[in-house]
TORDREN-277328 format. One record per residue (C-alpha): x, y, z. Coordinates in pm, whole numbers, plus 32768, in hexadecimal, padded with zeros to 4 digits. Example, Ala and Ser with C-alpha at 12.3 -4.5 7.8 and 13.67 -1.06 7.14 Angstrom:
2
<site <84CE,7E3E,830C>>
<site <8557,7F96,82CA>>
REM end
This chain:
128
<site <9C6C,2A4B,148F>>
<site <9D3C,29A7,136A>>
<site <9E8D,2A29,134C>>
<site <9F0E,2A52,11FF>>
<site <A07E,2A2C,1183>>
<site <A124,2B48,1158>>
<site <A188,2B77,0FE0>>
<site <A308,2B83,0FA5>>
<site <A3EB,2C2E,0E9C>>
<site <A525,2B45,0E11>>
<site <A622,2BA4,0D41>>
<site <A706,2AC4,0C52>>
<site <A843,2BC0,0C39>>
<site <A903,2B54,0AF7>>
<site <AA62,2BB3,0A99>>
<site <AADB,2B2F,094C>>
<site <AA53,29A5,094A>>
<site <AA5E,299D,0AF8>>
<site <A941,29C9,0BF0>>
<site <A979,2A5B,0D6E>>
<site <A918,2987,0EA5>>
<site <A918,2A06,0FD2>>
<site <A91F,2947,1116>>
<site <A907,298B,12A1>>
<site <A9E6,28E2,1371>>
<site <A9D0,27A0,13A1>>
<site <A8A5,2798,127E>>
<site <A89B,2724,1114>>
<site <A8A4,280F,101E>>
<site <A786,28B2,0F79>>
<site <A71F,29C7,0E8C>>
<site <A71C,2B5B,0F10>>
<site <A5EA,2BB5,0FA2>>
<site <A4ED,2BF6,10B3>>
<site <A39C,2C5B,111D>>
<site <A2FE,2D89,106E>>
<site <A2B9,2EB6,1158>>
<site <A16D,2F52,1155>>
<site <A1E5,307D,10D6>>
<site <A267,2FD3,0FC8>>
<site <A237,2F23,0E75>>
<site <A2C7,2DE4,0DE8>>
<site <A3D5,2E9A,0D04>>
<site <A425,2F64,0E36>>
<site <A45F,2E3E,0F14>>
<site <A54D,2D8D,0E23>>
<site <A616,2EC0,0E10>>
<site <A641,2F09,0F8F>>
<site <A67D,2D8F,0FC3>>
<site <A78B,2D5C,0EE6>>
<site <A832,2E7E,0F67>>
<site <A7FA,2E67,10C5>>
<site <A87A,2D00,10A2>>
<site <A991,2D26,0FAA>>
<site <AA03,2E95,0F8D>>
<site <A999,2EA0,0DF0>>
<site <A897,2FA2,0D8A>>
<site <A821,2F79,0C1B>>
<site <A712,3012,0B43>>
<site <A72A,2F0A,0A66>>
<site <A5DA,2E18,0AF7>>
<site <A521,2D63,0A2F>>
<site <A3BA,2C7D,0ADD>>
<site <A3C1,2B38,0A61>>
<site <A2C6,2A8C,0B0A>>
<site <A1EA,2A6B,0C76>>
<site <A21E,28FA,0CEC>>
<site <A1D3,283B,0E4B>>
<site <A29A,27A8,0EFE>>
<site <A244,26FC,1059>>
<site <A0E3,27DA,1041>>
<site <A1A3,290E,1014>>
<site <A18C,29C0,0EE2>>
<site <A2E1,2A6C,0E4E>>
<site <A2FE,2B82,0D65>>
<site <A422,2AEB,0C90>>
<site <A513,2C1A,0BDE>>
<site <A640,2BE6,0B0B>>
<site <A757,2D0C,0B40>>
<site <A84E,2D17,0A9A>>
<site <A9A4,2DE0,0AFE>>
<site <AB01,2E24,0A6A>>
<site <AC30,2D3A,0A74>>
<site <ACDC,2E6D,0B2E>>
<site <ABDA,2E33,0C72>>
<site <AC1A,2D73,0DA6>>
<site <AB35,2CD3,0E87>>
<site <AB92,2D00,1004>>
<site <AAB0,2C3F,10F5>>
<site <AA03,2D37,11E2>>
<site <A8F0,2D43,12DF>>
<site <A88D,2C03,133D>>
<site <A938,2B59,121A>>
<site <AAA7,2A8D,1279>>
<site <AB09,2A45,10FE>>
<site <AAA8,2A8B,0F96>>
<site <AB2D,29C8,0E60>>
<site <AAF5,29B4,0CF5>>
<site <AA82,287D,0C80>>
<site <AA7F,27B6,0B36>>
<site <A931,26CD,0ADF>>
<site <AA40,25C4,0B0E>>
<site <AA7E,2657,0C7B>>
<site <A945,25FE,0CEE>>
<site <A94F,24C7,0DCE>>
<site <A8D0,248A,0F4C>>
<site <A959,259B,0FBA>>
<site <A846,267B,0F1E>>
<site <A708,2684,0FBA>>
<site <A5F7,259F,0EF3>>
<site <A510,26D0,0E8E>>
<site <A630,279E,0E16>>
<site <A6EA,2649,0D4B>>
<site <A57A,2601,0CB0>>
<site <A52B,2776,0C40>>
<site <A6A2,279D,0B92>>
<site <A683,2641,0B22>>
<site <A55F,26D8,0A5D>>
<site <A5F8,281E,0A0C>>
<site <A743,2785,098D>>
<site <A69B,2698,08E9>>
<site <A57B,278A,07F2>>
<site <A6BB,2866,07AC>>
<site <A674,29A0,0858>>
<site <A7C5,29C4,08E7>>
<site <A83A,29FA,0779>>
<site <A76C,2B18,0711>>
<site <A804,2C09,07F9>>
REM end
């Protein structure tokens, strides 16, 4: 029997011109996001991710695109949330940080670096 990835909802939180990473311990940092349930859809998914993982709720989700990365397809939402909010790492999650598209270096896992490199770069991030 052929096992099949199991899809996975991301979300690229934006405040102002600023993404949010999260990281485990000892781990690079990465966008929000996880596995989605059974029970669940993609939208759904984002939205308990990013707030099991970061403590912000929003309404505000938009899809922007399904890509694969390391045979595992991602759901990819933008959310965007007021200056006001603060992300506070939770669960699993050691730190969160808001990041510039100059921010991104090593430290940011490759999959995560290469899809903002692309959002930053086709000017999403300004139509917010």
């Amino acid at each position: 029997m052929i096992k099949t990835a199991k899809h996975r909802a991301t979300v690229i939180c934006q405040q102002q011109d600023k993404v949010l990473l999260v990281r485990k311990a000892q781990a690079k940092w990465t966008l929000p996001g996880g596995k989605i349930e059974a029970n669940e859809g993609p939208a759904q998914a984002a939205l308990r991710e990013l707030s099991e993982e970061t403590g912000l709720d929003t309404d505000a989700l938009e899809f922007l695109a399904l890509h694969e990365f390391d045979s595992r397809p991602h759901h990819v939402f933008r959310a965007t949330v007021a200056d006001a909010l603060s992300a506070t790492p939770r669960n699993e999650i050691a730190d969160c940080r808001w990041f510039s598209s100059v921010d991104l270096d090593k430290a940011v896992k490759k999959p995560t670096r290469k899809l903002l490199e692309l959002y930053f770069a086709t000017g999403r991030q300004e139509q917010a």
